[in-house]
C-alpha positions as CSV (number, residue, x, y, z in Angstrom):
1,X,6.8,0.3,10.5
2,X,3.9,-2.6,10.2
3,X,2.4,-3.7,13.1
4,X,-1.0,-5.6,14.6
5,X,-1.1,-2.9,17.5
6,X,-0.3,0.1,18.5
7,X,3.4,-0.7,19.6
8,X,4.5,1.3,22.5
9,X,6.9,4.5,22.0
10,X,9.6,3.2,24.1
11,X,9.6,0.3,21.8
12,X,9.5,2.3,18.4
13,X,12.8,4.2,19.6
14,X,15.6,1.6,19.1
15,X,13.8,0.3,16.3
16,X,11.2,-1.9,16.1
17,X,11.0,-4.5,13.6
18,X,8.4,-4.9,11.3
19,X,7.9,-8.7,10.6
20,X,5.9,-10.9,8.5
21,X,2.4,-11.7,10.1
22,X,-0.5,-13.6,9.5
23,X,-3.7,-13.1,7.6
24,X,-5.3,-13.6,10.5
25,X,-3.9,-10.4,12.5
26,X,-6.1,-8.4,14.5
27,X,-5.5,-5.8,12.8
28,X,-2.9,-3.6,10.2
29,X,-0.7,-0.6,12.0
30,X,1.3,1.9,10.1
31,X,3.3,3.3,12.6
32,X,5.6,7.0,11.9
33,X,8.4,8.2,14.1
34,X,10.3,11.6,13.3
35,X,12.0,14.1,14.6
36,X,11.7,18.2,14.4
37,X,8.3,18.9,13.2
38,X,6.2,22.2,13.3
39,X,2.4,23.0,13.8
40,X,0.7,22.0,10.3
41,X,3.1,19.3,9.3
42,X,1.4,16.4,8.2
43,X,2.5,12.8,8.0
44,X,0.4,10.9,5.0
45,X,-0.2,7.7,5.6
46,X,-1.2,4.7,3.4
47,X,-1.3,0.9,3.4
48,X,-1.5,-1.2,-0.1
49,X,-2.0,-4.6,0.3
50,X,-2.2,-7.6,-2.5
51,X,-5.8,-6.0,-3.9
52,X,-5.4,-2.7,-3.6
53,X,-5.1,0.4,-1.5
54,X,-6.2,-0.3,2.3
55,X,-6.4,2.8,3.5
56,X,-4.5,6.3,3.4
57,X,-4.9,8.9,6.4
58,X,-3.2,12.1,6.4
59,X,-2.3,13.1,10.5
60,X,-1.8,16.5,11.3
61,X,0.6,18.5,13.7
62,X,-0.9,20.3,16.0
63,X,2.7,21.7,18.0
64,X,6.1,21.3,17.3
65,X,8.0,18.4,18.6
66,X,11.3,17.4,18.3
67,X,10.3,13.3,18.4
68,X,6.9,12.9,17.3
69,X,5.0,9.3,16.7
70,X,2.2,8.7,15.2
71,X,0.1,5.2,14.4
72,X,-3.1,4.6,12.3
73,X,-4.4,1.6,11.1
74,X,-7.5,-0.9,10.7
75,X,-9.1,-3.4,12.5
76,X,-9.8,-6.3,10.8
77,X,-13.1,-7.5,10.7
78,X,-14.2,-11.6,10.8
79,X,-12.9,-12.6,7.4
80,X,-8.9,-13.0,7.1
81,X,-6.6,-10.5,5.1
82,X,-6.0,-11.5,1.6
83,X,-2.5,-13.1,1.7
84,X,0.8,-11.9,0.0
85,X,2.7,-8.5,0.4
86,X,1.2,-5.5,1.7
87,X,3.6,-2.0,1.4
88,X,3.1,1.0,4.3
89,X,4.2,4.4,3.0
90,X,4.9,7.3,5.0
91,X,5.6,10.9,4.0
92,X,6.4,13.9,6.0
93,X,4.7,16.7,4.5
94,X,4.8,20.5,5.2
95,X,2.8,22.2,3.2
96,X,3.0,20.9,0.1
97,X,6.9,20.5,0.4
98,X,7.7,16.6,0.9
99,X,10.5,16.5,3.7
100,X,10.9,12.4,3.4
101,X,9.4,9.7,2.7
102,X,9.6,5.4,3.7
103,X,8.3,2.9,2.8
104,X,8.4,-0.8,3.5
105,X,6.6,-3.9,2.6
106,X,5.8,-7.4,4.6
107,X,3.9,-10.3,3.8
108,X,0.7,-11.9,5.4
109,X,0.8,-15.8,5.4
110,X,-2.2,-18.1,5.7
């Protein structure tokens, strides 16, 4: 998912929707939620917006868990986010075996 924060892992559970915000955000959030991963799984992380890549992270597993959740993201700083669609892509890695992958886009408005 796409939030401004952090959401809250109860909230991330049922679903939580990810919904058009504005350029004017405090900040970008790719959020991951999964279930059965081992020590040295990674999720890879990246956010594209309307010029270009914003960021990719790669977050590593330090223990198994059967529902992990993991967030990363960027504050923004005084100047707005470029409008128009921005796309958040998460893959499941481990090793270099993909075990899935989402993606899913929203839009900033003015």
């Amino acid at each position: 998912g796409i939030a401004s924060d952090i959401p809250k892992y109860d909230a991330i559970k049922p679903g939580l929707p990810s919904p058009d915000m504005p350029t004017t955000a405090p900040a970008l959030v790719v959020w991951a939620y999964a279930f059965g991963t081992r020590a040295g799984d990674a999720y890879l992380i990246t956010l594209t917006g309307p010029q270009g890549q914003i960021f990719t992270e790669r977050v590593q597993m330090e223990k198994p868990q059967a529902l992990s959740f993991r967030a990363t993201g960027r504050k923004r700083k005084s100047a707005p986010y470029p409008a128009g669609p921005y796309t958040a892509e998460v893959r499941l890695m481990r090793g270099p075996t993909e075990l899935g992958r989402q993606s899913l886009s929203i839009t900033l408005t003015p």
